[in-house]
C-alpha positions in Angstrom: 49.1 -89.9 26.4 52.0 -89.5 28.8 51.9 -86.0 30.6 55.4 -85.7 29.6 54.2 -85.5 25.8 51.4 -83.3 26.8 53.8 -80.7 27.7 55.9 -81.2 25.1 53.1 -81.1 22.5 52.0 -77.5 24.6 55.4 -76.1 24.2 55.8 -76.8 20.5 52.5 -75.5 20.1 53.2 -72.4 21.9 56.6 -72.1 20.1 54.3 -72.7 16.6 51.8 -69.7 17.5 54.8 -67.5 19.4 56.9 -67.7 15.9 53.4 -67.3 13.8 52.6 -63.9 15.5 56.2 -62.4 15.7 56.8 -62.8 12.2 53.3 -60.8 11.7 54.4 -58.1 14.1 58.0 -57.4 12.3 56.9 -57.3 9.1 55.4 -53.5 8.4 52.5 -53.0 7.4 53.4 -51.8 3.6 55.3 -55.0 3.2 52.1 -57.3 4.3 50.2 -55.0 2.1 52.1 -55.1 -1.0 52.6 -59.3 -0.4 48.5 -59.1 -0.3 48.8 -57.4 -4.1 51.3 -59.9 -4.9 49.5 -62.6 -4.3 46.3 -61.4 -6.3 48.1 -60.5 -9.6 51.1 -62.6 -10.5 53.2 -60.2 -13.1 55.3 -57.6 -11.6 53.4 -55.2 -9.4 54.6 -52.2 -8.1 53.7 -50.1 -5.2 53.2 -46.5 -5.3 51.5 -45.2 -2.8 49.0 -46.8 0.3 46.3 -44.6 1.9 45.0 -46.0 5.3 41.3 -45.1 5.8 41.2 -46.7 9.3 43.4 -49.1 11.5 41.6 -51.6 9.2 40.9 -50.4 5.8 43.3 -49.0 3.0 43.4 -48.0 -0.7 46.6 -49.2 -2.5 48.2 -47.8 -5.7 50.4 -49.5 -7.6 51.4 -50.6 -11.4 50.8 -53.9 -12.7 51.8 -55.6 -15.7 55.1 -53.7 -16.3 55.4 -49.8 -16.3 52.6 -47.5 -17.9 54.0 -46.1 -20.7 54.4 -49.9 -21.7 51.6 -51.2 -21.3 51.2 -51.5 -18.0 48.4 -50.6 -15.8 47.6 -48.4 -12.7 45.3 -49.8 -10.4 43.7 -49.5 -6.8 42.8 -51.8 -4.5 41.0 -51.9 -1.5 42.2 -53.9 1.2 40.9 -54.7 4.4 42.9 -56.0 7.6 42.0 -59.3 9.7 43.2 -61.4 12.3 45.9 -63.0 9.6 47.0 -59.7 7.9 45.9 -57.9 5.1 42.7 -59.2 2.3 42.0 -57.9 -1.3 38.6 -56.9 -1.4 38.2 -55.3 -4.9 40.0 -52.9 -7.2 39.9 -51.4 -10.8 42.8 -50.2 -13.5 43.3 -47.7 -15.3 45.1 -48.2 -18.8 47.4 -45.6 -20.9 44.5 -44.7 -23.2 42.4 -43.7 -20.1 42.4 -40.2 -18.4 40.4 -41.0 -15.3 38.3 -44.0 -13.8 36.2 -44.4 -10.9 34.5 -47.1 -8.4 32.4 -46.9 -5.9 33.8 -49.2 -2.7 31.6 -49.9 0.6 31.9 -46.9 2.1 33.4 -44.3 -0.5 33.9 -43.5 -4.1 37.7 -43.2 -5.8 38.3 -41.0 -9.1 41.8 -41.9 -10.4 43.6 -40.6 -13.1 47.0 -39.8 -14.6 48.9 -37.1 -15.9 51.7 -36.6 -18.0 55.2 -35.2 -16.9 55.4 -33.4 -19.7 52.2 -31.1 -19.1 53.2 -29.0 -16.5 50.2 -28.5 -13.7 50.0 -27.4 -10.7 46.9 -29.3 -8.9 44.0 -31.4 -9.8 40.5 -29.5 -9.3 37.2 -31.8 -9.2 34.4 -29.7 -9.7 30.8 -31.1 -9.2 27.5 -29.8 -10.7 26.5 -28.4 -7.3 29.5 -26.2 -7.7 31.2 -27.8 -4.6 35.1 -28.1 -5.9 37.6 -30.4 -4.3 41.3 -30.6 -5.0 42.9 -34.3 -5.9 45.9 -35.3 -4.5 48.4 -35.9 -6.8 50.8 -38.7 -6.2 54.6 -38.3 -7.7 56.4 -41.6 -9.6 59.7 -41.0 -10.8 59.8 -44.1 -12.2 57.3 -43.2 -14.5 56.4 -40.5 -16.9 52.9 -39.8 -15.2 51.9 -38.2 -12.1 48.9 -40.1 -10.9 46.4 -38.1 -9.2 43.0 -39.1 -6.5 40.5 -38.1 -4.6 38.6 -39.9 -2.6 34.3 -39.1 -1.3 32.2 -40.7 1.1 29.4 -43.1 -0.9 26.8 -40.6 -0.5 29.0 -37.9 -2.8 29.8 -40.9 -5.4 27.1 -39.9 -8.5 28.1 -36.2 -8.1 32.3 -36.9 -7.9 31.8 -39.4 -11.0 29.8 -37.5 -13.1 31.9 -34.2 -12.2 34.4 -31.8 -14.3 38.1 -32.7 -13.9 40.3 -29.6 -14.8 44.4 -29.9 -14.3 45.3 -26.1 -13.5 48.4 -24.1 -13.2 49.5 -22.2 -10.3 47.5 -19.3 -11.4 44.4 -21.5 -11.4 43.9 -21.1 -15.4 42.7 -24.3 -16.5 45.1 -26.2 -18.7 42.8 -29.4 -19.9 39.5 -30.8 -18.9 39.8 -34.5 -18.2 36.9 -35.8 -19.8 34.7 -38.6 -18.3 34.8 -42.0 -20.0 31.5 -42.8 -21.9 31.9 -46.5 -19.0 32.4 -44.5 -16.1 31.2 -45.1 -13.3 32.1 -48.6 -12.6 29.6 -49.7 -9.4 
Protein backbone atom coordinates (compact mmCIF):
# COMPACT_ATOMS: atom_id res chain seq x y z
CA UNK A 1 0.00 0.00 0.00
CA UNK A 2 1.01 3.40 -1.31
CA UNK A 3 1.90 5.95 1.58
CA UNK A 4 -0.44 8.24 -0.07
CA UNK A 5 -3.39 5.78 0.99
CA UNK A 6 -1.95 5.24 4.29
CA UNK A 7 -2.51 8.78 5.12
CA UNK A 8 -5.55 8.96 3.66
CA UNK A 9 -6.86 5.80 5.38
CA UNK A 10 -5.31 7.62 8.85
CA UNK A 11 -7.27 10.75 8.25
CA UNK A 12 -10.61 9.08 7.54
CA UNK A 13 -9.99 7.10 10.44
CA UNK A 14 -9.28 9.97 12.56
CA UNK A 15 -12.26 11.91 11.06
CA UNK A 16 -14.41 8.41 11.94
CA UNK A 17 -13.29 8.48 15.79
CA UNK A 18 -13.18 12.63 15.92
CA UNK A 19 -17.05 12.54 14.77
CA UNK A 20 -17.73 9.22 17.04
CA UNK A 21 -16.61 11.07 20.23
CA UNK A 22 -18.05 14.63 19.54
CA UNK A 23 -21.39 13.36 19.05
CA UNK A 24 -20.93 11.55 22.65
CA UNK A 25 -19.70 14.73 24.17
CA UNK A 26 -22.89 17.03 22.86
CA UNK A 27 -25.30 14.89 23.70
CA UNK A 28 -26.22 15.38 27.68
CA UNK A 29 -26.11 13.09 29.77
CA UNK A 30 -30.15 12.72 30.42
CA UNK A 31 -30.51 12.37 26.70
CA UNK A 32 -27.79 9.25 26.47
CA UNK A 33 -29.58 8.03 29.59
CA UNK A 34 -33.06 8.05 28.51
CA UNK A 35 -31.84 6.57 24.72
CA UNK A 36 -30.27 3.68 27.17
CA UNK A 37 -34.12 3.11 28.57
CA UNK A 38 -35.26 3.29 25.10
CA UNK A 39 -33.49 0.91 23.78
CA UNK A 40 -34.37 -1.78 26.60
CA UNK A 41 -38.21 -1.39 26.57
CA UNK A 42 -39.71 -0.61 23.21
CA UNK A 43 -43.29 1.04 24.13
CA UNK A 44 -43.28 4.62 25.16
CA UNK A 45 -41.13 5.35 28.07
CA UNK A 46 -41.03 8.28 29.84
CA UNK A 47 -38.54 9.98 32.04
CA UNK A 48 -39.18 11.40 35.34
CA UNK A 49 -36.53 11.79 37.21
CA UNK A 50 -32.40 10.53 37.19
CA UNK A 51 -30.38 10.35 40.36
CA UNK A 52 -26.58 10.09 39.81
CA UNK A 53 -24.86 8.01 42.52
CA UNK A 54 -21.39 8.63 41.19
CA UNK A 55 -19.78 10.05 37.85
CA UNK A 56 -20.60 6.39 36.79
CA UNK A 57 -23.68 5.03 38.37
CA UNK A 58 -27.38 6.34 38.32
CA UNK A 59 -30.98 5.26 39.21
CA UNK A 60 -33.58 6.29 36.58
CA UNK A 61 -37.31 6.81 36.98
CA UNK A 62 -39.54 6.81 34.36
CA UNK A 63 -43.11 5.39 33.10
CA UNK A 64 -43.33 2.65 30.74
CA UNK A 65 -46.11 1.28 28.85
CA UNK A 66 -48.25 4.36 28.65
CA UNK A 67 -49.25 6.58 31.71
CA UNK A 68 -50.03 5.02 35.26
CA UNK A 69 -53.35 5.51 35.78
CA UNK A 70 -53.67 3.52 32.44
CA UNK A 71 -51.98 0.96 32.88
CA UNK A 72 -48.76 1.89 32.75
CA UNK A 73 -45.95 1.15 34.90
CA UNK A 74 -43.26 3.07 37.11
CA UNK A 75 -40.06 1.63 37.01
CA UNK A 76 -36.28 2.16 38.04
CA UNK A 77 -33.36 1.32 36.52
CA UNK A 78 -29.91 1.21 37.29
CA UNK A 79 -27.52 2.24 34.87
CA UNK A 80 -24.00 2.22 34.80
CA UNK A 81 -21.59 4.43 32.48
CA UNK A 82 -18.69 3.04 30.16
CA UNK A 83 -16.37 3.96 27.59
CA UNK A 84 -19.52 3.97 24.90
CA UNK A 85 -22.15 5.84 27.15
CA UNK A 86 -24.60 4.61 29.35
CA UNK A 87 -25.67 0.43 30.12
CA UNK A 88 -28.92 -1.03 31.76
CA UNK A 89 -27.87 -3.07 34.43
CA UNK A 90 -31.22 -4.13 36.13
CA UNK A 91 -34.57 -2.47 37.25
CA UNK A 92 -38.06 -3.35 38.69
CA UNK A 93 -41.81 -1.79 38.17
CA UNK A 94 -44.17 -0.92 40.14
CA UNK A 95 -47.91 -1.30 38.82
CA UNK A 96 -51.14 0.81 39.80
CA UNK A 97 -52.28 -1.91 42.25
CA UNK A 98 -48.95 -1.64 44.16
CA UNK A 99 -48.13 0.88 46.99
CA UNK A 100 -44.40 0.32 47.30
CA UNK A 101 -41.68 -2.10 45.83
CA UNK A 102 -38.14 -2.67 46.60
CA UNK A 103 -34.72 -4.18 45.12
CA UNK A 104 -31.66 -4.54 46.39
CA UNK A 105 -28.91 -3.31 43.51
CA UNK A 106 -24.93 -3.90 44.09
CA UNK A 107 -24.33 -1.48 46.28
CA UNK A 108 -27.78 -0.19 47.75
CA UNK A 109 -31.29 -0.96 48.29
CA UNK A 110 -34.35 1.29 46.59
CA UNK A 111 -38.01 1.43 48.15
CA UNK A 112 -40.34 3.05 45.58
CA UNK A 113 -43.78 3.88 45.79
CA UNK A 114 -46.58 6.10 44.66
CA UNK A 115 -49.02 8.37 45.88
CA UNK A 116 -52.10 9.80 44.84
CA UNK A 117 -52.72 13.63 44.06
CA UNK A 118 -55.72 13.46 45.64
CA UNK A 119 -54.41 12.51 49.23
CA UNK A 120 -52.84 15.40 50.39
CA UNK A 121 -49.36 14.69 52.33
CA UNK A 122 -46.73 16.36 53.24
CA UNK A 123 -43.57 13.88 53.30
CA UNK A 124 -42.79 10.27 53.18
CA UNK A 125 -41.46 8.79 56.60
CA UNK A 126 -39.58 5.25 56.49
CA UNK A 127 -39.39 3.98 59.80
CA UNK A 128 -37.29 0.89 60.59
CA UNK A 129 -37.67 -1.66 63.54
CA UNK A 130 -34.56 -0.22 65.11
CA UNK A 131 -36.47 2.98 65.34
CA UNK A 132 -34.05 4.79 62.98
CA UNK A 133 -36.64 6.96 60.61
CA UNK A 134 -35.68 8.40 57.24
CA UNK A 135 -37.65 10.73 55.03
CA UNK A 136 -38.28 9.69 51.15
CA UNK A 137 -37.95 12.02 48.60
CA UNK A 138 -40.90 12.55 46.88
CA UNK A 139 -40.68 13.19 43.12
CA UNK A 140 -43.54 15.49 41.47
CA UNK A 141 -45.27 14.42 37.85
CA UNK A 142 -47.72 16.69 36.57
CA UNK A 143 -48.41 14.59 33.96
CA UNK A 144 -49.72 12.11 36.18
CA UNK A 145 -52.06 11.86 39.04
CA UNK A 146 -49.31 10.32 41.42
CA UNK A 147 -46.48 11.71 43.20
CA UNK A 148 -43.85 9.02 43.21
CA UNK A 149 -41.83 8.94 46.21
CA UNK A 150 -37.87 7.04 47.05
CA UNK A 151 -35.42 6.49 49.25
CA UNK A 152 -32.52 4.97 48.68
CA UNK A 153 -29.88 2.82 51.70
CA UNK A 154 -26.61 1.42 51.35
CA UNK A 155 -26.81 -2.73 50.95
CA UNK A 156 -26.02 -3.22 54.52
CA UNK A 157 -29.44 -1.22 55.58
CA UNK A 158 -31.51 -3.30 52.75
CA UNK A 159 -33.45 -6.11 55.19
CA UNK A 160 -34.28 -3.32 57.72
CA UNK A 161 -35.53 -0.46 54.92
CA UNK A 162 -37.62 -3.39 53.12
CA UNK A 163 -39.10 -4.85 55.94
CA UNK A 164 -39.78 -1.20 57.54
CA UNK A 165 -43.15 0.91 58.21
CA UNK A 166 -44.05 3.45 55.42
CA UNK A 167 -46.32 6.26 56.79
CA UNK A 168 -47.38 9.35 54.38
CA UNK A 169 -47.77 12.34 56.99
CA UNK A 170 -49.04 15.79 56.97
CA UNK A 171 -47.26 18.84 57.85
CA UNK A 172 -48.07 18.33 61.45
CA UNK A 173 -46.45 14.93 61.28
CA UNK A 174 -49.96 13.06 62.02
CA UNK A 175 -49.85 10.01 60.05
CA UNK A 176 -52.29 9.86 57.21
CA UNK A 177 -51.90 6.04 55.83
CA UNK A 178 -49.42 3.32 56.47
CA UNK A 179 -48.13 1.94 53.19
CA UNK A 180 -48.23 -1.60 53.74
CA UNK A 181 -45.41 -4.01 52.51
CA UNK A 182 -46.29 -6.35 49.69
CA UNK A 183 -46.59 -10.10 50.89
CA UNK A 184 -43.37 -10.46 47.47
CA UNK A 185 -41.31 -7.76 48.81
CA UNK A 186 -38.26 -7.73 48.80
CA UNK A 187 -37.28 -8.54 45.33
CA UNK A 188 -33.19 -9.61 45.70
Amino acid sequence: MSKKWKIILGLVAVLFVGGYVMTNIIKDEAQKIEEEVNRVYSDSVTLIHIEKMDQNKALVFYEWGGMWERGGKLAVAQLKKNLLGWTFESSLSISAREERRSLAFNEYAVIVGLALHSIDFHEIKIETADGEIHTATIIENEDSRGRYWFYIASEEESEEIFNASVYMMTKDGEVIEEIEKPDNDPLY
